[in-house]
N, C-alpha and C positions, 0 to 999 in steps of 0.2 A: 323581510325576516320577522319572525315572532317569536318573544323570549318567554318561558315560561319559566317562573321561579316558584317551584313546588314547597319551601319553606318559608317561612316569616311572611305568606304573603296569608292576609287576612280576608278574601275574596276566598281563598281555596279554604283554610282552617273555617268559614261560613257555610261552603257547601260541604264538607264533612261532617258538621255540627246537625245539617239539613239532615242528608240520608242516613243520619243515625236517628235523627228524629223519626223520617219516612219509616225507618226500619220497625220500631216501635208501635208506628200507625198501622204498617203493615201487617204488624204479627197479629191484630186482632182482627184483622178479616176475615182470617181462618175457619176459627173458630165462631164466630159469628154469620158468617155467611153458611158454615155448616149445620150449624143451629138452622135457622131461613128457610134452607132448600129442603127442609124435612116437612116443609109445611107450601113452601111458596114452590113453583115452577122457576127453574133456571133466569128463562128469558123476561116471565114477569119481574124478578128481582132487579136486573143488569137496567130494565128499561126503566125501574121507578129509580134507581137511585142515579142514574146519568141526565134523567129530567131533572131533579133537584137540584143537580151537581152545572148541570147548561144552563136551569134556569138563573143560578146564581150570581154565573161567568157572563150572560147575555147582554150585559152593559159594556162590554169589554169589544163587542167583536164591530169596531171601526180600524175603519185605514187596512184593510184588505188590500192585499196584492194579489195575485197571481200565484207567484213561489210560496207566499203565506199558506194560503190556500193549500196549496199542492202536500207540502209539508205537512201542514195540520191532519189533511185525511189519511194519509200514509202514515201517520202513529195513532190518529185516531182511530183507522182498522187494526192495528197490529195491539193497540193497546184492548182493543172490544175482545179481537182474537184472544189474547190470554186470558181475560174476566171472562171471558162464556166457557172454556177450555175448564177453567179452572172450578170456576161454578158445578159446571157439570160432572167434575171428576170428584167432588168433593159429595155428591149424593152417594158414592162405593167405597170412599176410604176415608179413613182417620185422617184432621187437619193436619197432627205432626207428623206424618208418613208424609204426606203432598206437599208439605214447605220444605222438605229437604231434598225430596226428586227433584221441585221447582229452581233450588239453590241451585243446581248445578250449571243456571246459566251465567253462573260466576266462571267455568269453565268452557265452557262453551265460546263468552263474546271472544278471549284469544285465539280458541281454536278456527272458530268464523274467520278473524281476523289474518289469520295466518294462510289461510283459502284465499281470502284476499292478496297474497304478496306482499302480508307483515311477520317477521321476523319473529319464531316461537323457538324457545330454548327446550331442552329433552325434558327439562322439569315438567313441565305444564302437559305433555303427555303421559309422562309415572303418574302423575298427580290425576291424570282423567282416567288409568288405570286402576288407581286407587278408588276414587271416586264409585266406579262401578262395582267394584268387590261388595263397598259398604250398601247403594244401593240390592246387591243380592240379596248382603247377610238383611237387609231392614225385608226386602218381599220374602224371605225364607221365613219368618216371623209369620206374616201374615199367613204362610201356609199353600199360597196360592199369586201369581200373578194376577193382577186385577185390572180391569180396562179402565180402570180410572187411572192406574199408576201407568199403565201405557200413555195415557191422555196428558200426564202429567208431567212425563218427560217431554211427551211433544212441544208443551206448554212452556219449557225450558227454552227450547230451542227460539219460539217467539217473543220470548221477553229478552233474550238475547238480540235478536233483531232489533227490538223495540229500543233496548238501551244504547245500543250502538249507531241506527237512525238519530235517535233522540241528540245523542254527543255531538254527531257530525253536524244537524241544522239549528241546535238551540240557541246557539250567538248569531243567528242571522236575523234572530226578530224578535218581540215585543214578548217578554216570558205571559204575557199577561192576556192578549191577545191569541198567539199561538196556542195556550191551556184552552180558549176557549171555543176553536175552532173546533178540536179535539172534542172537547164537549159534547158539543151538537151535535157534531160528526155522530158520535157514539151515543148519543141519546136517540138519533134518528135508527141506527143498526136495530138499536134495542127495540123499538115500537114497531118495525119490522118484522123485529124474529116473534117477538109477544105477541102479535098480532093484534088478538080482542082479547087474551090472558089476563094483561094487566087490568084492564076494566071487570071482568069476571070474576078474579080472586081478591077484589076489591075489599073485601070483607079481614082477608087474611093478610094484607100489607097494612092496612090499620091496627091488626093484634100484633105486629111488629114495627109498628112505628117508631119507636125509637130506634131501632137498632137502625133500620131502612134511611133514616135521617142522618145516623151517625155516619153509617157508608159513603151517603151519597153529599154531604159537606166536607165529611174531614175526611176521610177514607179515599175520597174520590176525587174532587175539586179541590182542597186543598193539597191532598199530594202529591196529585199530575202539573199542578201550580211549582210547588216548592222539589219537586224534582226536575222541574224544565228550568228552573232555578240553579239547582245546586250542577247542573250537567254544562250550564256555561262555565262554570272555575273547575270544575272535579274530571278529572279523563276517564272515557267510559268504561277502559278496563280496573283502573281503581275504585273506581262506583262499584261495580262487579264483584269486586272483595268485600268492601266495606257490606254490599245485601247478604254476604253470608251470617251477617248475624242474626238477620230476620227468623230465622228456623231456633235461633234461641231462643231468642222474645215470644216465638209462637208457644215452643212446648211450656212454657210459663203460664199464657193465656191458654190454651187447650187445658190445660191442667184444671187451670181457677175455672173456665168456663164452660169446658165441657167433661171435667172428670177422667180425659184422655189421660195414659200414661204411653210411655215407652217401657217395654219388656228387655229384657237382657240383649238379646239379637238386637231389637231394633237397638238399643243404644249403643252395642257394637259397631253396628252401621251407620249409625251419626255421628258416631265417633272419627270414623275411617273418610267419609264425607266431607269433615269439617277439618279433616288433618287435609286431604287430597284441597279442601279451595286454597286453604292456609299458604300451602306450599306450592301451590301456583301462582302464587301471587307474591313470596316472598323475598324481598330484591337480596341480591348477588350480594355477597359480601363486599367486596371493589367499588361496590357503586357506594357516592357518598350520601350523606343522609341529608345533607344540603343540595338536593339535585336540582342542575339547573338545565334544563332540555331546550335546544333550539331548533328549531324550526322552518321551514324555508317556506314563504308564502304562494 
């Protein structure tokens, strides 16, 4: 048996504390990696800041197992999958259009979940119905469907996987080791897909050096660090909630850093977005606020 006590316990209030941190870090990729890609190539940018990001972690990677192993590439492709998905959708639309399609795989891991033969209440589908209304009213805005915003829902769907993988094997191993697996793993994808890119626009990842640096220490290695972290105490469908605030923090940073706003429509639609994660995610009134979940191992 495994008891989990969701209050007073100070392991859980640390990884909440974490993914609001992550959330934070997150919001300014947006905008920053949208800046980048007007100048850099997709696959040059993902390959220079996951070299920095593995070169960092590469003291890290002893006591390899097998399952280690196994585990590490399996989130280190599903984590590349999102960052290249998302890279790439972010050359055709605005940062705060793409972090609130991307939120929705705050709906999504239940719905996944419930495909699996977990237990989803009617809420959590009004709430994906909603969901989608606001997505319209935000692409009626734009005037047009855009393959970015196709790309970006898709994109949902894999950080969805990602976080829910992540949940189920993150107590199995070394938070520290496992980050770095992932690392290499996806620093290898990157020099792959860049081919000779990254060596050629060589010129134009030094006029962005800082930002390139920032991504790939703290954006990147310390994230996938401090969220493999926060997903040993935190359950992956409350992680799920707690990223909807990322599309906050972003339209803040888009604002400062790229002058982006929301128009009426769209903020209609991040409104109906943010009501539809809200209320998927918000427990039954019967349930106590002292919740203590058990388990069978």
């Amino acid at each position: 048996m495994r008891l989990i006590v969701r209050s007073g316990n100070s392991l859980y209030i640390q990884g909440i504390i974490l993914i609001i941190l992550i959330n934070i870090i997150g919001a300014t990729t947006f905008p920053l990696t949208k800046e980048i890609v007007s100048d850099l190539s997709p696959s040059a940018l993902i390959a220079a800041r996951f070299i920095i990001a593995a070169a960092v972690f590469a003291l890290n990677l002893r006591n390899i197992n097998k399952l280690l192993l196994r585990d590490g590439t399996i989130l280190g492709f599903l984590f590349f999958l999102y960052l290249a998905i998302e890279t790439v959708a972010l050359q055709t639309i605005p940062a705060n259009r793409a972090v609130f399609i991307a939120s929705l795989n705050a709906l999504i891991v239940p719905l996944l979940g419930w495909l699996s033969g977990q237990r989803v209440i009617l809420r959590t589908f009004i709430a994906a119905g909603i969901a989608v209304i606001g997505i319209g009213v935000m692409f009626w805005e734009g005037g047009e469907l855009r393959f970015g915003d196709i790309l970006m829902l898709f994109d949902a769907f894999v950080y969805a996987a990602y976080t829910m993988f992540l949940g189920r094997v993150a107590s199995r191993h070394p938070t520290l080791t496992l980050t770095s697996v992932q690392l290499l793993f996806i620093a290898g994808l990157g020099m792959v897909w860049s081919n000779t890119e990254i060596f050629t626009e060589f010129a134009t990842i030094r006029q962005h050096w800082g930002a390139i640096l920032y991504l790939g220490l703290v954006a990147t290695a310390a994230v996938i660090w401090l969220q493999t972290l926060a997903m040993r105490w935190v359950p992956a469908d409350e992680a799920a909630l707690l990223y909807t605030l990322e599309p906050l923090f972003t339209v803040v940073f888009s604002f400062w850093l790229l002058g982006e706003h929301l128009g009426i429509r769209g903020f209609m639609g991040a409104v109906l977005v943010l009501a539809a994660l809200i209320l998927s995610h918000t427990p039954d009134k019967g349930e106590s606020k002292a919740e203590v979940e058990i388990q069978s191992s």
